[in-house]
N, C-alpha and C positions, 0 to 999 in steps of 0.2 A: 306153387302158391307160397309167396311169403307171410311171416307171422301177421304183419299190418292185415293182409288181405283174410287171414282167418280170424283175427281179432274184431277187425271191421265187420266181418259178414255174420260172426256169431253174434254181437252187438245188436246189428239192423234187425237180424231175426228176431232174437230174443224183445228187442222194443217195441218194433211193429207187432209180434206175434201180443204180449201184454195189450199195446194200444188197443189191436181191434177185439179182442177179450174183454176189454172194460168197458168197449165204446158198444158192445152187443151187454152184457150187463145194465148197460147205464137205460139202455133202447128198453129192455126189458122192464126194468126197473119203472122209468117214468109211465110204459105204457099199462103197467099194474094199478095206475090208479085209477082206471077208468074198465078195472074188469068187474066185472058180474063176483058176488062171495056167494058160497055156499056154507051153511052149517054144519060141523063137524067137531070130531072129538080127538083130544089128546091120547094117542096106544100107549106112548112112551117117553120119558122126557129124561135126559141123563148128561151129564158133567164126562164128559170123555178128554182123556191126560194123556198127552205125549209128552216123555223126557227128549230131555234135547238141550244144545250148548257146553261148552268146555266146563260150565258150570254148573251142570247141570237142573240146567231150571228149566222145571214143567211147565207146558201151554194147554188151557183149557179152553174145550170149546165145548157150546149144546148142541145135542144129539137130539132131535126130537123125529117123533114122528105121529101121523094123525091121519086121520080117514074122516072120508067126505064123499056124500056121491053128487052125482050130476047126470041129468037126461037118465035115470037109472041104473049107471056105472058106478061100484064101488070101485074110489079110488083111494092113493095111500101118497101120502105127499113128507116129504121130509125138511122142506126150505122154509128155514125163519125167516130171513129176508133176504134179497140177493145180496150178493157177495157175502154170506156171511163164514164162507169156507176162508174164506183171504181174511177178512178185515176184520171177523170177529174170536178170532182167535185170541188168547191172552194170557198171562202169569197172574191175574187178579182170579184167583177159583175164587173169591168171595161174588164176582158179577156173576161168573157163569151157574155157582148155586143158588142167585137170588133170579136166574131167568127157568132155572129148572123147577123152584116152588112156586113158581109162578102158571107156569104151563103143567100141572101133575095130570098122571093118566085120568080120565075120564071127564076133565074139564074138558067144557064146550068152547068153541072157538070160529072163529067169522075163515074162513079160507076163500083166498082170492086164486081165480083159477082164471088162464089164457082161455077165450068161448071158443079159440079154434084149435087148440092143444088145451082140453081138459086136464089133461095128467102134467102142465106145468102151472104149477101154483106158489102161492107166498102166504105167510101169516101178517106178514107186516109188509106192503105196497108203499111204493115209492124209495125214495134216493135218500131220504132224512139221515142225516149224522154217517151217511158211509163219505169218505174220501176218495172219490169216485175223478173231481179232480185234478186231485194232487197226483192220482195213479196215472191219471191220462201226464199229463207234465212230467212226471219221471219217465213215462216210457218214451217221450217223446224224445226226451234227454237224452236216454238211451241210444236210441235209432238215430240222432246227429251226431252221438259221439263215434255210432261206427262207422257213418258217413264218412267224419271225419276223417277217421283211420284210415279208408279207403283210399281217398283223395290226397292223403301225405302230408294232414294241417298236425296230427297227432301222431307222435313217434312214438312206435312200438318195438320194444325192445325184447 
């Protein structure tokens, strides 16, 4: 196998593997506004720091988490809103502090829960303000650029 052929294949993977990730996110996402909420409460709400970069700048992101029952199941849910592991990640600790006084332990809170997967839930339903996409368009970019490669339109060196 030449380089083209492992360049192009990592490529295809890697975009289509993103694409259908975001296109099952996006599925989930829209179909959240039409679930059932149950009332529940904030356990924990927290600013969590990863260092990272040559320059070393940190990304903050919220850590929460809340309990809620449903049909008499105590359940424990941790999702702000989808995608919020990707796209709400950030260098701004001033947003991710004012989302953590916002949500403090033992506020009550509306939790959106799937009626046929109780235990996947959201605090915030729907697709509002994520880049949902723009992700779909770069993976797509992705995935033709290893086409390309494959097909001999892109030389890999």
């Amino acid at each position: 196998m030449n380089d083209a052929s492992v360049v192009g294949w990592l490529l295809v993977i890697c975009g289509g593997g993103l694409f259908i990730g975001t296109a099952w996110l996006l599925m989930l996402a829209r179909s959240s506004t039409g679930w059932p909420c149950a009332p529940g409460r904030i356990v924990s709400s927290e600013r969590e720091t990863s260092a990272g970069g040559a320059r070393d700048h940190a990304t903050h992101s919220l850590r929460v988490t809340y309990r809620y029952d449903v049909g008499g199941r105590s359940l424990q849910g941790h999702r702000f809103t989808f995608g919020d592991l990707i796209w709400m990640a950030t260098r701004n600790k001033d947003r991710i502090d004012d989302l953590v006084k916002r949500f403090p332990p033992g506020r009550e809170v509306s939790v959106y829960y799937d009626p046929n997967h109780p235990q996947r839930c959201t605090l915030v339903p729907g697709t509002e303000g994520l880049p949902i996409s723009t992700t779909l368009v770069v993976a797509l970019l992705i995935a033709l650029a290893g086409i390309a490669a494959l097909l001999g339109w892109i030389k890999v060196r």
